[in-house]
MOPAC internal coordinates of N, CA, C and O (Angstrom, degrees):
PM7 1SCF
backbone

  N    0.0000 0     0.00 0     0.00 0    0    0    0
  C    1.4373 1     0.00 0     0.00 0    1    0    0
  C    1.5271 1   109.72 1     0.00 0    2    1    0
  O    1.2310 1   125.38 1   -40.46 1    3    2    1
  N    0.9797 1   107.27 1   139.54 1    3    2    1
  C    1.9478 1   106.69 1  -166.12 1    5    3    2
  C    2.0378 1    85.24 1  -110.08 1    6    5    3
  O    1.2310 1   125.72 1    -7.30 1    7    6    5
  N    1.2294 1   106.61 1   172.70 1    7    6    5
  C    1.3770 1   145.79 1  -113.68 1    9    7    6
  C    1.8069 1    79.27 1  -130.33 1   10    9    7
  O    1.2310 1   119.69 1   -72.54 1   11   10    9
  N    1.4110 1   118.20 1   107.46 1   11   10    9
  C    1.4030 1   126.38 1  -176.77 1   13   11   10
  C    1.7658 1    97.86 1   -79.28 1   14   13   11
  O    1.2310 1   126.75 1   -65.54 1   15   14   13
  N    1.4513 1   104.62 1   114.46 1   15   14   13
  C    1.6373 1    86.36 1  -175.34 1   17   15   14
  C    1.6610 1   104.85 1  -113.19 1   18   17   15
  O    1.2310 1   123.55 1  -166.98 1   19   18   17
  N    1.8419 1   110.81 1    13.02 1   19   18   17
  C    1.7432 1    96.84 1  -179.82 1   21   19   18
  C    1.3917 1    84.62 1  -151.08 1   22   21   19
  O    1.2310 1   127.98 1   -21.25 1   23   22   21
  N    1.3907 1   102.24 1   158.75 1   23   22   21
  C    1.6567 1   111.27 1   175.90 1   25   23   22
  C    1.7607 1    87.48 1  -113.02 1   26   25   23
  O    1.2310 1   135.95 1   -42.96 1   27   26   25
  N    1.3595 1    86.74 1   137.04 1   27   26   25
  C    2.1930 1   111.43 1   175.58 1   29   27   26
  C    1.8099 1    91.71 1   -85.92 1   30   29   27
  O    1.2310 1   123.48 1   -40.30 1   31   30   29
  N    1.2675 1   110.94 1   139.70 1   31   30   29
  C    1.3076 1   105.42 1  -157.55 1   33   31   30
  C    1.7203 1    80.37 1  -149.50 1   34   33   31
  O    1.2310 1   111.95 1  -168.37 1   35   34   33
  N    1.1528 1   132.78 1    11.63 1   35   34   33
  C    1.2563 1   156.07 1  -167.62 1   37   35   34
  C    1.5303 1   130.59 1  -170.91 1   38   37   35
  O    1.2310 1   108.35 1   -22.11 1   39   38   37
  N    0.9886 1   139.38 1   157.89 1   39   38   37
  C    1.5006 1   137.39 1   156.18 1   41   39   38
  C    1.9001 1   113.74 1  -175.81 1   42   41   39
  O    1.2310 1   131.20 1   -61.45 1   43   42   41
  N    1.3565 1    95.98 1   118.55 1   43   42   41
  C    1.7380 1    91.58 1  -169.66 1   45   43   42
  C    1.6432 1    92.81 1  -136.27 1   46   45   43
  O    1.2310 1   129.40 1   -54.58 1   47   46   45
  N    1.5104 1    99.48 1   125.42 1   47   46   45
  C    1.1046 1   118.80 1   178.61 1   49   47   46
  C    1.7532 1   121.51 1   -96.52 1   50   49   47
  O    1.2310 1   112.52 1   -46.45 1   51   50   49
  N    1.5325 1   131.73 1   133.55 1   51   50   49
  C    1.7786 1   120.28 1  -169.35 1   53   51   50
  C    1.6488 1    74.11 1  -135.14 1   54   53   51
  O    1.2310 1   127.41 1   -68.26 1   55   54   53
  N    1.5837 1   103.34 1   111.74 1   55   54   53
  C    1.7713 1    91.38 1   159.85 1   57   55   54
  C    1.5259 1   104.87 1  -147.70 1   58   57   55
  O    1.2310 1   122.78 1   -52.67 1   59   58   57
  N    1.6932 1   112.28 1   127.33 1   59   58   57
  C    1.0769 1   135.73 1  -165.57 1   61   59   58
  C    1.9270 1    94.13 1   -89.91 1   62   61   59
  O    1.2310 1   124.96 1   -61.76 1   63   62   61
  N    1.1164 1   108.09 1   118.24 1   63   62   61
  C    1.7885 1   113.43 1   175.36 1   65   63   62
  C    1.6151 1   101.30 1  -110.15 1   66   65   63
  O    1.2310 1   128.85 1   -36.51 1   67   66   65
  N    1.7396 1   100.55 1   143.49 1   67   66   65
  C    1.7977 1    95.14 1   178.91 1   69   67   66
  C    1.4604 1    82.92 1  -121.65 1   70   69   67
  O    1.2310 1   111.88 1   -32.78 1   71   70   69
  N    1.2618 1   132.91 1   147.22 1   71   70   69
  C    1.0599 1   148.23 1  -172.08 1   73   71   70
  C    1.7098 1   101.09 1   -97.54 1   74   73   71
  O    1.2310 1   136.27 1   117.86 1   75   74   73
  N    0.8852 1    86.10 1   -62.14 1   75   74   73
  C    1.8333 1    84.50 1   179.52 1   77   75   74
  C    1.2860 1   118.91 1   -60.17 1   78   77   75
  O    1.2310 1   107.85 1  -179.92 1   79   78   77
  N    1.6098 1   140.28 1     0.08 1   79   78   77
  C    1.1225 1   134.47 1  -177.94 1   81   79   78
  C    1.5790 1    95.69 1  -134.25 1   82   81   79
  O    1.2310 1   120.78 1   179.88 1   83   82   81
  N    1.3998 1   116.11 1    -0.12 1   83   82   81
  C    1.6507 1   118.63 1   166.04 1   85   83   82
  C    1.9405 1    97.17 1    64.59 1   86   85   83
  O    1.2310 1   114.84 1  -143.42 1   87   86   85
  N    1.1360 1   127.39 1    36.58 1   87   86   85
  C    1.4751 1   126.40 1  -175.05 1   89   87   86
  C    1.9307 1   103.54 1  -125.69 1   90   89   87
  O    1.2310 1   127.31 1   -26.01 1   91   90   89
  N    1.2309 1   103.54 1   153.99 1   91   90   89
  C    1.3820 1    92.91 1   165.61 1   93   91   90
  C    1.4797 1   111.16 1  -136.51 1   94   93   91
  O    1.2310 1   111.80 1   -39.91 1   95   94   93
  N    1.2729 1   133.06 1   140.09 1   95   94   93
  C    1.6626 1   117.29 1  -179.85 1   97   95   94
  C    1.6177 1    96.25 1  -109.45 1   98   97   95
  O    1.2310 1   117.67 1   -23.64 1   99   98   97
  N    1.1386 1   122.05 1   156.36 1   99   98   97
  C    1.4060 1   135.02 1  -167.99 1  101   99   98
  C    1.7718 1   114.54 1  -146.38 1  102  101   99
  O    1.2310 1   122.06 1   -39.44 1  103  102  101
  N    1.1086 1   113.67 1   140.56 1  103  102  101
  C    1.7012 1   116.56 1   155.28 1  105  103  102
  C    1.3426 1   120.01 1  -107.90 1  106  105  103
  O    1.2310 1    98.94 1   -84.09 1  107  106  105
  N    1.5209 1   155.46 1    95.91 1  107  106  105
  C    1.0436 1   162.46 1   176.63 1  109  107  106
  C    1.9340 1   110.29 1   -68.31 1  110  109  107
  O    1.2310 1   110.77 1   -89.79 1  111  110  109
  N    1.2222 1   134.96 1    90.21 1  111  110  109
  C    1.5837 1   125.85 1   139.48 1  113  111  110
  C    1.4207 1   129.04 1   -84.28 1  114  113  111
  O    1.2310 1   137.31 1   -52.35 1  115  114  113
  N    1.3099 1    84.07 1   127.65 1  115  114  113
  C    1.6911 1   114.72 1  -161.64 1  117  115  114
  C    1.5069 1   102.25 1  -118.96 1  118  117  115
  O    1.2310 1   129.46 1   -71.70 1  119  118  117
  N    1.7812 1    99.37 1   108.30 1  119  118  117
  C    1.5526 1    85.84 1  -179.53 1  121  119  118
  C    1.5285 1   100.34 1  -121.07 1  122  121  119
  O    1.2310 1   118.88 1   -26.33 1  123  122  121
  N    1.8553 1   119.75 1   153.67 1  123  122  121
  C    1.2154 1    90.50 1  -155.66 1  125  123  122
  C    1.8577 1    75.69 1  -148.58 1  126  125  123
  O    1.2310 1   130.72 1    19.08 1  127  126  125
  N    1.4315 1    96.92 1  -160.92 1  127  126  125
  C    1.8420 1   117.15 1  -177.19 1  129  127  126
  C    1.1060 1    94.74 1  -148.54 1  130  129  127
  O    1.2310 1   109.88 1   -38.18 1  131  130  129
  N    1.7531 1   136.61 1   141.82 1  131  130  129
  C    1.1487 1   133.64 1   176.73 1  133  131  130
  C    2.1686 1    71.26 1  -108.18 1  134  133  131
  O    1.2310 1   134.07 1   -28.57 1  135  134  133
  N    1.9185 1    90.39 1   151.43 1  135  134  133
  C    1.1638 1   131.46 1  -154.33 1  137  135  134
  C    1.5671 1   100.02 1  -130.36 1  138  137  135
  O    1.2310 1   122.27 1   -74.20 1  139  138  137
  N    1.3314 1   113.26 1   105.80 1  139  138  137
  C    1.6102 1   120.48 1   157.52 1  141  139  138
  C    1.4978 1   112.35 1   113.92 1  142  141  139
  O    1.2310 1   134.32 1   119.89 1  143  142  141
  N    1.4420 1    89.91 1   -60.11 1  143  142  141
  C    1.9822 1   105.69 1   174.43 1  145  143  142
  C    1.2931 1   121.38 1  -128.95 1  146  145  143
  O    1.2310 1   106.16 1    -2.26 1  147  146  145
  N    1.1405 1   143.30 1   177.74 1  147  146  145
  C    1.3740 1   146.07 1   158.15 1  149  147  146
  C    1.2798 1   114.82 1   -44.91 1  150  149  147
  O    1.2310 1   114.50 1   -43.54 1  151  150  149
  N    1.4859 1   128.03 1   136.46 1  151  150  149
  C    1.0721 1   128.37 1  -175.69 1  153  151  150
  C    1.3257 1   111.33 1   -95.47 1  154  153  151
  O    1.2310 1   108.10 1   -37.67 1  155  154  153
  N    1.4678 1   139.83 1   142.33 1  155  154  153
  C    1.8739 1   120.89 1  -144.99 1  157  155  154
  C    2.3335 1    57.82 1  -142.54 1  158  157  155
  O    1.2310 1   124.75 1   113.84 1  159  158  157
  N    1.2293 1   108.48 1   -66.16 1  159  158  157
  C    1.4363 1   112.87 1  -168.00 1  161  159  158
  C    1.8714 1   136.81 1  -130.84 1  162  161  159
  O    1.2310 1   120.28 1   -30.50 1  163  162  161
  N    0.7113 1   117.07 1   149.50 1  163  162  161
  C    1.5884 1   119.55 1   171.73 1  165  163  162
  C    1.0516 1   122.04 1  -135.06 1  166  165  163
  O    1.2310 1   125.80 1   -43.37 1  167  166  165
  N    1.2432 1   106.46 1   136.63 1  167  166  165
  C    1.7507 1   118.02 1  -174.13 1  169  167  166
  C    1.5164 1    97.59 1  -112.91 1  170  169  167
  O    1.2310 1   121.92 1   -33.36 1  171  170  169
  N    1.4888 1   113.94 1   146.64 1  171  170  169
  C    1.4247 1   116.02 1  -159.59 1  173  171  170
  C    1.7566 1    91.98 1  -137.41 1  174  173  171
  O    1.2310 1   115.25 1   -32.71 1  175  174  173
  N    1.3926 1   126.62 1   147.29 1  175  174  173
  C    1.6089 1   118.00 1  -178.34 1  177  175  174
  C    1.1212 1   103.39 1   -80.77 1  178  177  175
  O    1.2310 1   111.85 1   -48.03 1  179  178  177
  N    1.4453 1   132.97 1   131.97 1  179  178  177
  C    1.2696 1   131.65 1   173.92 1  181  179  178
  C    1.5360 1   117.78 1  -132.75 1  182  181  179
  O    1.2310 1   122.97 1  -135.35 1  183  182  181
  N    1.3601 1   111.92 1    44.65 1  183  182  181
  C    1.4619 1   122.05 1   176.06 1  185  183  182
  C    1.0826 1   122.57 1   -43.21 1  186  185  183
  O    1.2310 1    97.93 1   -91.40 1  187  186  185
  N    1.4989 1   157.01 1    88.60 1  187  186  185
  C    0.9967 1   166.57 1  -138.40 1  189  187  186
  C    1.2884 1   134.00 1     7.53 1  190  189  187
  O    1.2310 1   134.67 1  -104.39 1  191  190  189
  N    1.8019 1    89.23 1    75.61 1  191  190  189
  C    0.9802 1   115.05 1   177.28 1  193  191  190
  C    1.5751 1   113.71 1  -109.39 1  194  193  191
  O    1.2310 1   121.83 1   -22.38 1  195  194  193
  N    1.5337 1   114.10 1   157.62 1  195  194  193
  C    2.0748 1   100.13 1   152.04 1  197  195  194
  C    1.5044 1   111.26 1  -131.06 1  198  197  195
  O    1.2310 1   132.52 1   -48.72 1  199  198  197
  N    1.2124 1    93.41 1   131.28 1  199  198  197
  C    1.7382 1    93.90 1  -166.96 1  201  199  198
  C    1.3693 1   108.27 1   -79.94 1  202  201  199
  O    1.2310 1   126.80 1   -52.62 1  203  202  201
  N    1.1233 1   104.53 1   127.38 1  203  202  201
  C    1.8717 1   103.30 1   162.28 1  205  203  202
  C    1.1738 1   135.66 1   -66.43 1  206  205  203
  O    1.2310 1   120.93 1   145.81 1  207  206  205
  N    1.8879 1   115.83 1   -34.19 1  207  206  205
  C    0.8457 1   139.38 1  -175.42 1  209  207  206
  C    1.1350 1   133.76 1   155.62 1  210  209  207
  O    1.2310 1   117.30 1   -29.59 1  211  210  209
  N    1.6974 1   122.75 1   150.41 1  211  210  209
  C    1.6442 1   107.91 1  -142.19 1  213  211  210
  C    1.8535 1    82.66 1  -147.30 1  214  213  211
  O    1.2310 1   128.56 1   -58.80 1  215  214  213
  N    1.9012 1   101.12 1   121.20 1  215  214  213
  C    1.0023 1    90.53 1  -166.56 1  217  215  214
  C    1.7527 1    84.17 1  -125.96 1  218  217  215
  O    1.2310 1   120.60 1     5.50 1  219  218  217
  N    1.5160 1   116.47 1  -174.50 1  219  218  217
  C    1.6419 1   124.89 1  -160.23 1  221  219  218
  C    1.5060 1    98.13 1  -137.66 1  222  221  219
  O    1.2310 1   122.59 1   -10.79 1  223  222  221
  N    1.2588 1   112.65 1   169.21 1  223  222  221
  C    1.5952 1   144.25 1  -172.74 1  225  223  222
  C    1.2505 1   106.03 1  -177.71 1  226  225  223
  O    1.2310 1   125.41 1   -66.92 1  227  226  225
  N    1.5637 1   107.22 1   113.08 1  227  226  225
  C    1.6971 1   120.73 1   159.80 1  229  227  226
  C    1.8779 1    99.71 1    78.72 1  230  229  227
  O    1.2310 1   125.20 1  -154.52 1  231  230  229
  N    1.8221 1   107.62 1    25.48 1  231  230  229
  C    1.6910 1   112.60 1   168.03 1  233  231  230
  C    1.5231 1    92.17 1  -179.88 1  234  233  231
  O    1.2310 1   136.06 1   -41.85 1  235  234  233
  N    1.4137 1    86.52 1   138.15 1  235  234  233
  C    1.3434 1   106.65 1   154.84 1  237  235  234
  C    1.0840 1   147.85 1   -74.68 1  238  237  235
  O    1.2310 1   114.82 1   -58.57 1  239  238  237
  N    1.5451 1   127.43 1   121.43 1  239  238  237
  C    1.3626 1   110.15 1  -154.08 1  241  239  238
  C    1.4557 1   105.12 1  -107.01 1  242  241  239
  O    1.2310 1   108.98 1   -40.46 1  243  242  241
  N    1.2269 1   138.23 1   139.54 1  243  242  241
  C    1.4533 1   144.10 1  -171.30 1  245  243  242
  C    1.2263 1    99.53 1   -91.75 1  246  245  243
  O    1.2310 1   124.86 1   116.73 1  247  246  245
  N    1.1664 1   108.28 1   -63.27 1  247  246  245
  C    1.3030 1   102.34 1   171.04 1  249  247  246
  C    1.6586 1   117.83 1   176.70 1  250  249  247
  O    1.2310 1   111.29 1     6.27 1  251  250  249
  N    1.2918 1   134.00 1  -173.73 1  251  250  249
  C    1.6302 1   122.15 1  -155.22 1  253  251  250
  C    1.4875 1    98.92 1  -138.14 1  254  253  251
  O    1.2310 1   107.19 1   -48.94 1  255  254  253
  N    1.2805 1   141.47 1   131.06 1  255  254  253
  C    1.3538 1   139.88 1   144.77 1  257  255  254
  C    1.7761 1   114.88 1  -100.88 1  258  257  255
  O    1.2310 1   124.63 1   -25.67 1  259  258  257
  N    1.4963 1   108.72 1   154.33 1  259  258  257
  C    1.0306 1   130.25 1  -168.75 1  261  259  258
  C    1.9875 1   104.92 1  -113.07 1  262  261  259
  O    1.2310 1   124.78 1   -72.43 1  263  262  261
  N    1.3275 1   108.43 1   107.57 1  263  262  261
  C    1.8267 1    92.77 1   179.06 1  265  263  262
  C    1.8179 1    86.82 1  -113.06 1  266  265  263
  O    1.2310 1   132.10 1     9.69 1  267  266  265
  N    1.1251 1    94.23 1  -170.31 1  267  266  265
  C    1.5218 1   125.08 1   174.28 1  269  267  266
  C    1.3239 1   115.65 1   -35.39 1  270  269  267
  O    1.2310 1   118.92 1   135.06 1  271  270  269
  N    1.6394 1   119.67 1   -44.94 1  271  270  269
  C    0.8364 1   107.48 1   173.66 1  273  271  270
  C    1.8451 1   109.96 1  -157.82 1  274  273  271
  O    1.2310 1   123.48 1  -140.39 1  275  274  273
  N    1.6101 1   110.93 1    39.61 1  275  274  273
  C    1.1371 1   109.96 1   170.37 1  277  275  274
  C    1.5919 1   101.12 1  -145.57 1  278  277  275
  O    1.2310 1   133.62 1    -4.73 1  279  278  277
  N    1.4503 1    91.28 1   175.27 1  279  278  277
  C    1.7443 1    99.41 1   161.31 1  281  279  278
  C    1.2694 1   108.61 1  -142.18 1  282  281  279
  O    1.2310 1   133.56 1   -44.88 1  283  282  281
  N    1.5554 1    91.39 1   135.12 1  283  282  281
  C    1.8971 1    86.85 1  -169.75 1  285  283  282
  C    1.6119 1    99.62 1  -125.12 1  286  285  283
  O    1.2310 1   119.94 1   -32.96 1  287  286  285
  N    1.2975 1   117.71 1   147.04 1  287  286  285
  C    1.1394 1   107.37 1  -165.89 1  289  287  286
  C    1.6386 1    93.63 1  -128.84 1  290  289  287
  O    1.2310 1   119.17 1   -54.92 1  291  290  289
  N    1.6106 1   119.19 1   125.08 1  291  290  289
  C    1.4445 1   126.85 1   160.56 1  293  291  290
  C    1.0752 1   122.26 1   -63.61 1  294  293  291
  O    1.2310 1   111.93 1   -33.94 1  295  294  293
  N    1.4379 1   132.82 1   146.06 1  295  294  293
  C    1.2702 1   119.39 1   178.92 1  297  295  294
  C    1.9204 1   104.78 1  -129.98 1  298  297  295
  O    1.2310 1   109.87 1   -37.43 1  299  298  297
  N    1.2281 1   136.61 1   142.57 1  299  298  297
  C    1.5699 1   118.58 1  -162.06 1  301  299  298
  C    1.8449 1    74.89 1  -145.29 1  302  301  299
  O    1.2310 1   121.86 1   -39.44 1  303  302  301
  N    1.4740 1   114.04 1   140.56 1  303  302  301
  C    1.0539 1   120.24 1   -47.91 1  305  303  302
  C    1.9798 1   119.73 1   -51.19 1  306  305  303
  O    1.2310 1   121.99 1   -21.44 1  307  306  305
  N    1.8897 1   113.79 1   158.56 1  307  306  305
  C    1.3770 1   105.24 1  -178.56 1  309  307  306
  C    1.6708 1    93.70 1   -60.89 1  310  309  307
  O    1.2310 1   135.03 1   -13.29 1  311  310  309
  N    1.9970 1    88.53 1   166.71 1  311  310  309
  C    1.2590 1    99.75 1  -178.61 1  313  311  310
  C    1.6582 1   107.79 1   -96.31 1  314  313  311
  O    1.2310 1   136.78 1   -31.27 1  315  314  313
  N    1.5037 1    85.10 1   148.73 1  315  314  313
  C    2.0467 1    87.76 1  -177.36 1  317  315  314
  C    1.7004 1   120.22 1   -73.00 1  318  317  315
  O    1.2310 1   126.22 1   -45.37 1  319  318  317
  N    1.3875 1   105.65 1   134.63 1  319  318  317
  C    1.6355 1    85.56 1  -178.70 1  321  319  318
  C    1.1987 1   135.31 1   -92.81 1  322  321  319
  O    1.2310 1   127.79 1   -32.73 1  323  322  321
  N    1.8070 1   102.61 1   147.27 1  323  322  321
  C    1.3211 1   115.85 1  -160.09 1  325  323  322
  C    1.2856 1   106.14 1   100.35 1  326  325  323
  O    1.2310 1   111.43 1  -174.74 1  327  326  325
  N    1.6715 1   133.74 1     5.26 1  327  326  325
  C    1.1675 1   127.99 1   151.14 1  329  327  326
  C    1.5156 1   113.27 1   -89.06 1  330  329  327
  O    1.2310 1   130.38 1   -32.05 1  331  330  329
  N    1.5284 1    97.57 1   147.95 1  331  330  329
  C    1.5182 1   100.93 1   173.85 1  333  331  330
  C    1.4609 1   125.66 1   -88.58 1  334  333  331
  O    1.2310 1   116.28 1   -30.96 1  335  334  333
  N    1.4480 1   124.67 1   149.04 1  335  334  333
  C    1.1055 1   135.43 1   165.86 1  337  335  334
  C    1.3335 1   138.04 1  -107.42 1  338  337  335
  O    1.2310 1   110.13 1   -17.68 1  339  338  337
  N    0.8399 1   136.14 1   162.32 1  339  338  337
  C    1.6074 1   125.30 1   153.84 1  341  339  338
  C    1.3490 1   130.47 1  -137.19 1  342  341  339
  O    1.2310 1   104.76 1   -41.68 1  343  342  341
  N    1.6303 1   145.77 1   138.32 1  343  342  341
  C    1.0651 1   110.30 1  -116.00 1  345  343  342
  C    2.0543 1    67.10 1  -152.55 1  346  345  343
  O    1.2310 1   104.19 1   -73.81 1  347  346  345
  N    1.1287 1   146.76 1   106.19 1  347  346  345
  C    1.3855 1   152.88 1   170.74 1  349  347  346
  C    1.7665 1   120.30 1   -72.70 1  350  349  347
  O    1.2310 1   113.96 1  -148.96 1  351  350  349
  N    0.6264 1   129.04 1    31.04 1  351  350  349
  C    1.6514 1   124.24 1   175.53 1  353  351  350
  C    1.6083 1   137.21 1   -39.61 1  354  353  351
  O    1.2310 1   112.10 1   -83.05 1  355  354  353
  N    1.0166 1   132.51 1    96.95 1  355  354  353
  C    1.6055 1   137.09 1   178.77 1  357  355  354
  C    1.1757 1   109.42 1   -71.86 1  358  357  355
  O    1.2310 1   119.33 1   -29.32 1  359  358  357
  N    0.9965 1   118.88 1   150.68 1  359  358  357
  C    1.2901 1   126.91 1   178.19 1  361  359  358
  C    1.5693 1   138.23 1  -170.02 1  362  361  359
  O    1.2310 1   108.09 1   -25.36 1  363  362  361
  N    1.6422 1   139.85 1   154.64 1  363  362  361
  C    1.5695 1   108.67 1  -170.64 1  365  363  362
  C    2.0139 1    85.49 1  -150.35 1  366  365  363
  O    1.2310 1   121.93 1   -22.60 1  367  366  365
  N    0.8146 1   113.90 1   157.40 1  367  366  365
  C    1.3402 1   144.54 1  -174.69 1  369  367  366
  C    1.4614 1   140.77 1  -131.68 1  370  369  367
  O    1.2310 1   109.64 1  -101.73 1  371  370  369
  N    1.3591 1   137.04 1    78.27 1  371  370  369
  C    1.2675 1   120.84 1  -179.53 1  373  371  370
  C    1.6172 1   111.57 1   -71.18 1  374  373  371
  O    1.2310 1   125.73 1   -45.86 1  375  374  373
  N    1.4091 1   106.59 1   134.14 1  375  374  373
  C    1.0521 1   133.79 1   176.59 1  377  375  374
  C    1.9282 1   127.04 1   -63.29 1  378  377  375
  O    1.2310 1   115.12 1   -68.33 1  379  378  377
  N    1.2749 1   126.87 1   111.67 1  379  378  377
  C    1.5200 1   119.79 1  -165.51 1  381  379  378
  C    1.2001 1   104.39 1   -98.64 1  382  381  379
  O    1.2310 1   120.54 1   -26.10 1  383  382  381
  N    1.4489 1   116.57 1   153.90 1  383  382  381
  C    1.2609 1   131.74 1  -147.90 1  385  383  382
  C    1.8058 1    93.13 1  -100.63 1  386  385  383
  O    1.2310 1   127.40 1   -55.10 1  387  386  385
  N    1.2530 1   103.37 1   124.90 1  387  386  385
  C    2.2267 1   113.22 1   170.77 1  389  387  386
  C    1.5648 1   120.50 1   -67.71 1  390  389  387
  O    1.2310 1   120.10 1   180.00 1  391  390  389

């Protein structure tokens, strides 16, 4: 079990689905508080997803990688805790058939 390092103090989901191409594209704001220590990073689940782009409010973002199945986003300088963030993510998805 890994180590809760931000409380979601927000979460707003915009996701456009096309039925005929079985895909959905989405924008995710994620606004959050890093909790306990400085926040240096966050890893977010991103199971088949592809990000378009991952933009910030109230942190700096160093910068973002995409693996297999996360997105983790650096932040330079970490964020102080109990400050807020907000964290914008794009994103699109084809959809698999049940």
């Amino acid at each position: 079990m890994r180590d809760r390092l931000a409380q979601i103090e927000h979460l707003k989901l915009d996701l456009t689905p096309d039925f005929a191409k079985r895909t959905i594209r989405g924008t995710t704001t994620l606004t959050f508080k890093p909790i306990a220590k400085p926040l240096a990073k966050l890893e977010l689940e991103a199971v088949g997803l592809t990000i378009d782009g991952v933009t910030t409010q109230g942190a700096t973002l160093k910068e973002y990688q995409v693996t297999e199945d996360k997105l983790v986003l650096a932040f330079e300088p970490p964020l102080a805790v109990g400050s807020e963030a907000v964290v914008i993510i794009a994103y699109r998805a084809q959809l698999e058939l049940l």
